[in-house]
C-alpha positions in Angstrom: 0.0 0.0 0.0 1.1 3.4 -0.7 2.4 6.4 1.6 0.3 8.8 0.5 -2.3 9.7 2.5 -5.1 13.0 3.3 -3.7 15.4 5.4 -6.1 17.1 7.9 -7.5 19.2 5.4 -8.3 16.4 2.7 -6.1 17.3 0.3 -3.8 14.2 -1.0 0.0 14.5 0.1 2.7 13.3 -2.0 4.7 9.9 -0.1 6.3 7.1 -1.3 6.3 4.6 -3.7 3.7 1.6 -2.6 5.7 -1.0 -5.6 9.6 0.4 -4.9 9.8 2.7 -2.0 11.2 5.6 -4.5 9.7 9.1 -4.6 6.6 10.7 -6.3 5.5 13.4 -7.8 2.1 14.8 -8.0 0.2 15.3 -11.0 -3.3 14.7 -13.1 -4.4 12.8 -15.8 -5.6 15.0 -18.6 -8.8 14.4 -21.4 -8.7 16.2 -24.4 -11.9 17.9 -24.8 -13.1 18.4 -28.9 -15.5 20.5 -30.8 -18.4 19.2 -32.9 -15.7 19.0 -35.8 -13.0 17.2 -34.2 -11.1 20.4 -33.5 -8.8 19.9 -30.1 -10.9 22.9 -27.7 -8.8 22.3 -24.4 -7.9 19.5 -22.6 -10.2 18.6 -19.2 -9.0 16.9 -16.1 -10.1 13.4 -15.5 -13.0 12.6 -13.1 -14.2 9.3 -11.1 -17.1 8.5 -11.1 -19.6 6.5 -9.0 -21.3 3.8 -10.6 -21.6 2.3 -14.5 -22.1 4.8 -17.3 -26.2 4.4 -19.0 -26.6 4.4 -22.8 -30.0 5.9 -24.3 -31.0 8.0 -27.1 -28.8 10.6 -26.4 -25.7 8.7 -26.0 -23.8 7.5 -22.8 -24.7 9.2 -19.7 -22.4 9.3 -16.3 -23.8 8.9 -12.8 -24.4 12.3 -10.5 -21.5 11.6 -8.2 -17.7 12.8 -9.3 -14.9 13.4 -8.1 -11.7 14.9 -9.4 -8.7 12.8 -9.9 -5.2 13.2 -8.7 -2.2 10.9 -9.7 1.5 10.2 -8.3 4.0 8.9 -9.8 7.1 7.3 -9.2 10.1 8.7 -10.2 12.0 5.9 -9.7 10.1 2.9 -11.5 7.1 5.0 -13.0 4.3 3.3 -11.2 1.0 5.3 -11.3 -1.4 5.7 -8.6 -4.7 7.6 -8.7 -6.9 9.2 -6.0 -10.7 10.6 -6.4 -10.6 13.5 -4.0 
């Protein structure tokens, strides 16, 4: 299991390695985000979220719940490890 853990506040702190015991740095997992004509608008950060995705009509829907996603990894064997804030 990995080092990191929520400080008082909540926020995520940066520990060591769970796999290796080297350190990590902080980061996020970026989606691209594109216009109607496949045009690259801005890129969006990743979110968790709670449950399976629905199809309809429409096209696939996501559950209410989310939660923003923060990653670590290790600068010593590159092992990634997300956490839904």
């Amino acid at each position: 299991m990995s080092a990191n853990s929520p400080d008082p506040t909540g926020s995520i702190q940066v520990g060591r390695c769970g796999k290796c015991g080297g350190e990590q740095e902080a980061g996020c997992l970026m989606a691209p985000a594109y216009s109607l004509v496949g045009v690259l608008i801005h890129p969006n950060q990743a979110h968790w979220y709670a449950g399976q995705p629905t199809s309809g009509f429409w096209g696939t829907g996501v559950p209410p719940e989310k939660r923003q996603l923060t990653a670590f990894r290790c600068t010593a064997c590159g092992l990634l490890e997300f956490y839904a804030e």
